[in-house]
Every structure is written in C-alpha cells, then in structure tokens.
C-alpha positions in Angstrom: 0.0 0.0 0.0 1.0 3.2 -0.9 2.2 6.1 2.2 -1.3 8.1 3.3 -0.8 12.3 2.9 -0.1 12.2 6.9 3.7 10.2 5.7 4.5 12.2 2.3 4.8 15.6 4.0 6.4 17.0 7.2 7.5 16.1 10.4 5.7 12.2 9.7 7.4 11.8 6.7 10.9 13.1 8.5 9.6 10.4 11.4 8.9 7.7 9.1 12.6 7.7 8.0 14.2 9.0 10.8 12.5 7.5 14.4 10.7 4.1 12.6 13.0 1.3 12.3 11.1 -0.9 10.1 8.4 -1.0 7.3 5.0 0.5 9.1 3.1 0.3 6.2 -0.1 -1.9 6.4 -2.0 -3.8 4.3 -5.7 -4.8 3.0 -6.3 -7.4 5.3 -5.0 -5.1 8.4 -7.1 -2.3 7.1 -10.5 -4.4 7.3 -9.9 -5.3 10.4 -9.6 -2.1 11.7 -12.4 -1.0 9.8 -14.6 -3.5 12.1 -14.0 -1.7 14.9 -15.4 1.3 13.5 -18.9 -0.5 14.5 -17.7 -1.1 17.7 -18.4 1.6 20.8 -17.9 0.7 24.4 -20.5 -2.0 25.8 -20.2 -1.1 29.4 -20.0 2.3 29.2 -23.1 2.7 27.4 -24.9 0.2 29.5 -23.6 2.8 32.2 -25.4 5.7 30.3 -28.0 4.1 29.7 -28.7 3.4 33.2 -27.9 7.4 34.1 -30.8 8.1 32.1 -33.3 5.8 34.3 -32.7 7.1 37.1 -33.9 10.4 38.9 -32.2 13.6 37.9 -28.5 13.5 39.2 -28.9 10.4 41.0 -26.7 8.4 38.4 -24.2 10.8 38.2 -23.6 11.1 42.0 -23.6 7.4 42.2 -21.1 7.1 39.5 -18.8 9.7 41.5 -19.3 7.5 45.3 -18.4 4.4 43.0 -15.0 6.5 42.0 -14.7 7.4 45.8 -15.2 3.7 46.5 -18.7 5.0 49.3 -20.7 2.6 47.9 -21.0 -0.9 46.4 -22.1 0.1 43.0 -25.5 -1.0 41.4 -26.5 -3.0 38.1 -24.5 -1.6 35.0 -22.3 0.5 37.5 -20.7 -2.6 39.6 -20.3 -4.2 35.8 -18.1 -1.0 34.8 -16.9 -0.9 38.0 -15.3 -4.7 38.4 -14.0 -4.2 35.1 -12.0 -0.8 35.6 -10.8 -2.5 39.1 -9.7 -5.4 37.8 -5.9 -4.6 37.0 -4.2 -6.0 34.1 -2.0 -8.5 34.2 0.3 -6.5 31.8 0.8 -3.1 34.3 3.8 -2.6 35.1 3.8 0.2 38.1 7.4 1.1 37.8 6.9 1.7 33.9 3.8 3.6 34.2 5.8 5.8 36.7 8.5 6.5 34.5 6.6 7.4 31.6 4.6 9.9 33.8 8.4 11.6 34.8 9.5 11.6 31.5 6.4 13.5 30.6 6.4 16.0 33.2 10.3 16.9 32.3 8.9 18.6 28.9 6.9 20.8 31.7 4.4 23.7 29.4 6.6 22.7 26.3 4.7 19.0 26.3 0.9 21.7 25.5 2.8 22.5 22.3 2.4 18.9 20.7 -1.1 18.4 22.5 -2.7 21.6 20.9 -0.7 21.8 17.4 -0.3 18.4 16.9 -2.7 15.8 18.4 -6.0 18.4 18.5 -5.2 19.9 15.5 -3.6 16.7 13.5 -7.3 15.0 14.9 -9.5 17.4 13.2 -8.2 15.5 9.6 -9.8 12.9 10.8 -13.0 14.0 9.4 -15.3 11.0 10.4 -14.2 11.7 14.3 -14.8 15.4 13.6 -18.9 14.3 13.7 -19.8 14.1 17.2 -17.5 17.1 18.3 -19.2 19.4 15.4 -22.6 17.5 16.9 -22.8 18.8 20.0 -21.0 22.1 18.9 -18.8 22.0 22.5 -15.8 22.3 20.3 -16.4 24.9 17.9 -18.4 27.3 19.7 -16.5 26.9 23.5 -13.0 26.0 21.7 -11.2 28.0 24.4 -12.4 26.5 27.0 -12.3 22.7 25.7 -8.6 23.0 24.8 -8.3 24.2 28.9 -10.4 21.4 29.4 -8.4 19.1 27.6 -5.0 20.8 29.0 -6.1 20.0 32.4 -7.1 16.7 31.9 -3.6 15.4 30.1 -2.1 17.1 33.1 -4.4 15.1 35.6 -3.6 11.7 33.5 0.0 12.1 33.2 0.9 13.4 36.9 3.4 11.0 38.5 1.3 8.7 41.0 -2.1 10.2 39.2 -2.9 6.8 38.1 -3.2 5.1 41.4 -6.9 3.3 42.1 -8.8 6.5 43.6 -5.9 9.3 42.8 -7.2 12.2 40.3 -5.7 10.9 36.6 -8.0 7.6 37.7 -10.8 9.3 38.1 -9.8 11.4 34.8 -9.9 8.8 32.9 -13.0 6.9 33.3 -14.9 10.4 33.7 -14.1 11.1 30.4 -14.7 7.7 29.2 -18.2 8.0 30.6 -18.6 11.5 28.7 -18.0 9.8 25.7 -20.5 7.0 26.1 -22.7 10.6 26.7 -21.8 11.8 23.2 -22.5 8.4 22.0 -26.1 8.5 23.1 -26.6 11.9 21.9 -25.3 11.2 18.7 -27.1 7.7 18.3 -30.3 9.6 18.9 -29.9 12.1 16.4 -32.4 11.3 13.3 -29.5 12.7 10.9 -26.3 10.6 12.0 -25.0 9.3 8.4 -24.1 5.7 9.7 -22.3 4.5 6.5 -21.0 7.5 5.9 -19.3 8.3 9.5 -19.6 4.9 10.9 -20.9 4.3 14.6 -20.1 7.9 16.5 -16.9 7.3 19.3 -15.9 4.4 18.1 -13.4 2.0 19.2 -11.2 3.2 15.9 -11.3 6.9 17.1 -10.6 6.2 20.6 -7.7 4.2 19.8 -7.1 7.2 18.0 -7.2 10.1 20.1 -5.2 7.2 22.1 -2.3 7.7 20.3 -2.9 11.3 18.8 -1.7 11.9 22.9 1.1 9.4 23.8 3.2 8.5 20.2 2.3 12.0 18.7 3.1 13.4 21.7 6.9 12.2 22.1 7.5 12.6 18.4 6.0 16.0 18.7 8.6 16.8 21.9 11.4 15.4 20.1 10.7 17.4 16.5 10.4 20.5 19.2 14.6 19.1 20.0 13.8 17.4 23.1 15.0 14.1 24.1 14.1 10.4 25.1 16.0 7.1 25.6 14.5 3.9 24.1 13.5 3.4 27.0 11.5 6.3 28.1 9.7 6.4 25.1 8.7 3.0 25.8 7.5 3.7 28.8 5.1 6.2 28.0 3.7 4.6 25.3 3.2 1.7 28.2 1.4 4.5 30.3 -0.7 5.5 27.6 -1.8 1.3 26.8 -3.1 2.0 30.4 -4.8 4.9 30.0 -6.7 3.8 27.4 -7.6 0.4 28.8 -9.4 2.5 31.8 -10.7 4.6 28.6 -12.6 1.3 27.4 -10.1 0.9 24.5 -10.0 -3.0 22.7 -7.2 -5.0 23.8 -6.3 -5.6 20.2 -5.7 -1.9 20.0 -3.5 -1.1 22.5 0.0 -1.1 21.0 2.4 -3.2 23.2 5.7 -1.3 21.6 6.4 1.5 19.7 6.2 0.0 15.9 2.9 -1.4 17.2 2.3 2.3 17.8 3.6 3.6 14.2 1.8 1.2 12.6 -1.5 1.5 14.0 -1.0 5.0 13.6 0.0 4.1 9.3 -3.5 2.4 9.1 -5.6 5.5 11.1 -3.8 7.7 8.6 -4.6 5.6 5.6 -8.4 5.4 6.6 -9.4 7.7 9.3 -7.3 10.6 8.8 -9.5 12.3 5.3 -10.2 15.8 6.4 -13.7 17.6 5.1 -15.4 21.2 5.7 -15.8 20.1 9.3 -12.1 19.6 9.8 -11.7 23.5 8.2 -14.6 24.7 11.0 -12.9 23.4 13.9 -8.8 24.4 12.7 -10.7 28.1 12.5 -11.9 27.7 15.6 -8.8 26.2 17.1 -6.9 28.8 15.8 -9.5 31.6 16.8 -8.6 30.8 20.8 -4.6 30.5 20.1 -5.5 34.1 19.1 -7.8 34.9 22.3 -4.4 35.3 24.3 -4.5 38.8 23.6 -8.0 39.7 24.3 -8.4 42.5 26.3 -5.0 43.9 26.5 -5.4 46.4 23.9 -2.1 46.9 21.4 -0.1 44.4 23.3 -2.6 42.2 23.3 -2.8 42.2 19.3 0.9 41.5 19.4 0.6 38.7 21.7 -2.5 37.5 19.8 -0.6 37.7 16.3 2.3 35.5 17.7 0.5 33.2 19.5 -1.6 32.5 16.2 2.1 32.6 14.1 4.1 30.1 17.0 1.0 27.5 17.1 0.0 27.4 13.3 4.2 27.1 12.7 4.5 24.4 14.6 0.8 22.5 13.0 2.5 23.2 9.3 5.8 21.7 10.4 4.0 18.3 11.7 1.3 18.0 9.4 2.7 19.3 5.6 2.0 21.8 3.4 -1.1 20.2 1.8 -2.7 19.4 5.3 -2.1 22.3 6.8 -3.3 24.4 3.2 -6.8 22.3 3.4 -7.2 22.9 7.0 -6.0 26.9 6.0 -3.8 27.3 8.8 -1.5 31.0 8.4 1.5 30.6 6.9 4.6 32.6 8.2 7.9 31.3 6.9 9.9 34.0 9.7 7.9 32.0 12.9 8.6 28.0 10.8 12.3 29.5 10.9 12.2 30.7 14.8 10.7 27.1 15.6 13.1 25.1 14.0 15.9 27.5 15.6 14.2 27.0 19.2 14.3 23.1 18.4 18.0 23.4 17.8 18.9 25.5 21.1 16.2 22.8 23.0 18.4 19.6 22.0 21.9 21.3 22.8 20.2 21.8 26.4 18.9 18.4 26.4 22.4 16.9 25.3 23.6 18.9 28.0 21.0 17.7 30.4 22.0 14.1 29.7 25.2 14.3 30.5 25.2 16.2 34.3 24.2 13.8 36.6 21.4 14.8 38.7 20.2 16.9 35.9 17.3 14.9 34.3 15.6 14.6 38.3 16.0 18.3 38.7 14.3 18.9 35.2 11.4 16.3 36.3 10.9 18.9 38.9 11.1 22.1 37.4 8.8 20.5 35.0 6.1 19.6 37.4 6.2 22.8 39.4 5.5 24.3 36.1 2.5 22.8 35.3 1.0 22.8 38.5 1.2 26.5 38.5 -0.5 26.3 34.9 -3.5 24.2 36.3 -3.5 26.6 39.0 -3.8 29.9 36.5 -6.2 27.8 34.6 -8.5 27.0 37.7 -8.4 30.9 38.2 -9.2 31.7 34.9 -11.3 29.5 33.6 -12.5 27.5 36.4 -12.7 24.2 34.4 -15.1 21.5 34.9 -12.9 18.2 36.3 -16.2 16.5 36.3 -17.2 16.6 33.1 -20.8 17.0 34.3 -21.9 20.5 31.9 -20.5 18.0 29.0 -22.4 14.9 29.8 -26.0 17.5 30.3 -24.6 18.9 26.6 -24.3 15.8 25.7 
C-alpha cells in the first residue's frame, strides 16, 4: 500500500525515515480489520449511560462519583463497569507507568505545544471523528475552554502517581470515558447521524485514535520540538498510555504493546481515518481563533501577543502536518515564525544533550517541570474554572 498524505509531508514523513525502524506500512487485510472496529463503541460504558438516564435527575451521576470514591457498592450496570476498571491488568507494570509519567512531566508547558498543534489539530483531519464534536458544537463554539479542558485533563492523567486506584488521573480517565459514552447516546439519537458515511459515533477506531494522537504523537511531537528520550523512556510512555486507554474502554487488540505497534496503527488511522472535510476547516478556525484569544483584552499588546500566539502555534501544526494538510485545514503561513521554531528546536536539543550528561540533571528537570504545570492548572483553575467532572459536558451531551 501506498504512504497516506499524513507520511508524504512534514514532520511524519521526517519520522517515518528518521525514528521508525522498520516497514510500518499496512495492508488490505489489516485495514479491514480495523475498519470493524469502526462498529464497535464501548459496551459497558453505554450500559452505564443508559442506566444514568433511568434514574432520577443526578442520581446516576452522583452514584457514579461515590463508586469512584469507593462509598458505595455500585448497582446494576455501575458494579459491571466498576469490576472491570478495578480489575488490573495483568500486563501493568507500576514502575513503567511511573516512569513514563516523569519523562512527561520533564517537557513541563513545552509537552501543550504537541497536544494543541499536533494531536487536536492533526485530529481534526480525521473528518469521520470530527462528527460528534461538530454535533454537540462544544468544540467549535466553546474552543477556548475545551482545549483548557483538555489541557487539564492530560495534566491530571499524566501526573506521577495520578494513576493510582482512587488518585485524580484515575478518576480522569474513566470520567471522560463515561462523557463519551454521553456523546455516543446523543449522537445515536440524532435522526441525521449518516451511519455509513461516518460509521458508529466514538468508536473504538477513534478512541484508539485520540489514544495515540496523545502518547506516540506526543513524544514525536517533543522530540521534533529538540527534546529528548531514551529507548526506554519512550517506551515507557507509550506503556502508560496502553493504560490509559484500557481504563478509557479501549480493545485489547488496540493497545499497542511497543512503539512499531504504535507507528503502525498509527499508518493504518492515517490511511483510513485521517481524510479531512469542511468540518475539519470549522474546527482548525476555531482552534486557531482561541490561540488568538491570548491577547483579548489587553489592547495593542494584546494584538501583538494574539498575532504570535496564532504565528508560534499554526508554525509548529504546518511543520508536523505538511504543506497540503495544513493548506486544506487553511492554517496561516509565516515562513519567519517556521524558521524561529526550528531554531528554538536546535537550542532545545543542545540543552537536552547537555542535560543528559550532568548527573542529577534529568531529576532536577522532572521537577522544574512539574512545578511548572501545576502553577499552569492553577492559573487555569483561576481563569477558567474548568469543569474536572465533566458534568456540563455529559447534560450537553
């Protein structure tokens, strides 16, 4: 089969040849299997929904938080969910999830570069996923406050420790798993959901997806961006990220166990998934529209900041995602800010060279790194006070 747009173009073409050790490519037989799990959604989940919607107003919901809290012993569809989630897989590793989390945190606010520019905005080619965010217009309409949203909850999944039965990135986790089965039963009920054309809505494919738009995406993202990872690092996020999305109600048979598992999975999605529309153009505009809202209310300065901000971001999106992705998806174009992030990528990797070779260096990073985002979920809590529940999403929804 021949390379999808995603690999002819940009940083995934550069990664193809310059991170992937072997052949990626798929073929037909791999592709229609992973086209059946485009029919496929999240059986307990829903069954969880479902149930929300039987019982009294907020009664489900506050059940669904005690279950999280371990209060109570959880009823029907809820202990089903429940004894799943809590049933740890054999395959966890503690130690590795650990790491991963460290490695992560050393990028500190450099590691919301790749999340916005690369896995939010690299998602929105994926024009069948695009459906249910357009659907419940969340994403176009609040885009400022979802990408917080989103921010947040990376942060929350990808704290050191976070993943711990009852800790916060647990919690994370399967709250956003349950918003999804929310989407899903919004979208499901909607009289103008174009099955064969956009295939069941939050399916297993896009989940897997979004999966590895935030864990492979993200460390080749950080690396194009010049910083750096040992074999085993990157491993170990990756095996952070399998966990993740297990508690996310992700298949078994797609969560990658290595990182050519991950490129190749990530071949196919491009080859099928990732076919951008008039949707994918509405939601880049809107993306783009709150890298810009930096700079509201602070008058000339704030038009400078907005113009960079808008410049830096869309830079970085072009870099990753090639000249005819980011042209469809009508991202600016600013050759001067493309030249300052490539420059910026050099002087990161001399410090990360640097960083490699002082001992004690890479633990004191992990901590300036962590202090930095929590005072970033701190200005964001200010700011925006962002919902960690989820609950305005699942009443959306």
């Amino acid at each position: 089969m021949e390379d999808p747009e995603l690999f002819r173009q940009g940083g995934f073409r550069l990664a193809s040849r310059l991170f992937v050790g072997g052949d990626i490519r798929g073929d037909e037989r791999q592709v229609a299997r992973l086209r059946e799990f485009a029919q496929v959604q999240d059986r307990l989940a829903d069954d969880v929904v479902a149930w929300m919607a039987r019982q009294p107003k907020g009664q489900g919901r506050r059940l669904f938080e005690d279950a999280l809290r371990d209060r109570v012993e959880a009823p029907g569809p809820l202990k089903d969910f429940f004894d799943q989630v809590n049933a740890k897989p054999y395959w966890v590793d503690d130690e590795r999830v650990e790491r991963g989390a460290r490695a992560i945190t050393r990028a500190g606010l450099l590691g919301l570069f790749p999340l916005g520019d690369m896995s939010l905005m690299g998602g929105y080619l994926a024009s069948r996923a695009t459906k249910a965010l357009v659907g419940t217009g969340e994403i176009e309409y609040r885009a400022t406050r979802r990408l917080v949203e989103t921010a947040a909850w990376w942060i929350d999944v990808t704290t050191p420790g976070a993943l711990k039965h009852g800790e916060p990135g647990y919690a994370a986790a399967l709250r956003i798993r349950v918003v999804h089965a929310h989407v899903r039963a919004a979208m499901n009920g909607r009289d103008d959901w174009d099955y064969a054309a956009w295939d069941r809505p939050v399916n297993q494919v896009q989940t897997a997806g979004t999966l590895l738009l935030f864990s492979l995406v993200y460390v080749f993202g950080t690396q194009l961006l010049g910083l750096r990872y040992s074999a085993r690092e990157r491993g170990d996020i990756l095996h952070l990220w399998r966990y993740i999305g297990w508690l996310m109600g992700v298949d078994d048979e797609l969560l990658p166990t290595s990182e050519e598992d991950a490129w190749r999975l990530l071949w196919l999605l491009a080859a099928t998934e990732f076919i951008p529309d008039d949707d994918s153009k509405r939601l880049a505009k809107a993306l783009v529209e709150a890298n810009a809202a930096v700079g509201e209310g602070r008058g000339a300065v704030g038009k400078v900041l907005s113009h960079v901000s808008v410049a830096v971001h869309s830079s970085i999106s072009r870099l990753v995602l090639g000249k005819t992705n980011a042209d469809f998806l009508e991202l600016p174009n600013d050759p001067v800010a493309q030249a300052a992030i490539v420059a910026v990528a050099g002087v990161n990797f001399a410090a990360e060279t640097v960083r490699r070779l002082i001992p004690g260096a890479t633990a004191l990073q992990e901590r300036i790194g962590c202090a930095g985002r929590r005072g970033y979920v701190k200005r964001l809590e200010k700011i925006f006070a962002p919902d960690t529940s989820y609950a305005q999403h699942m009443r959306v929804a």
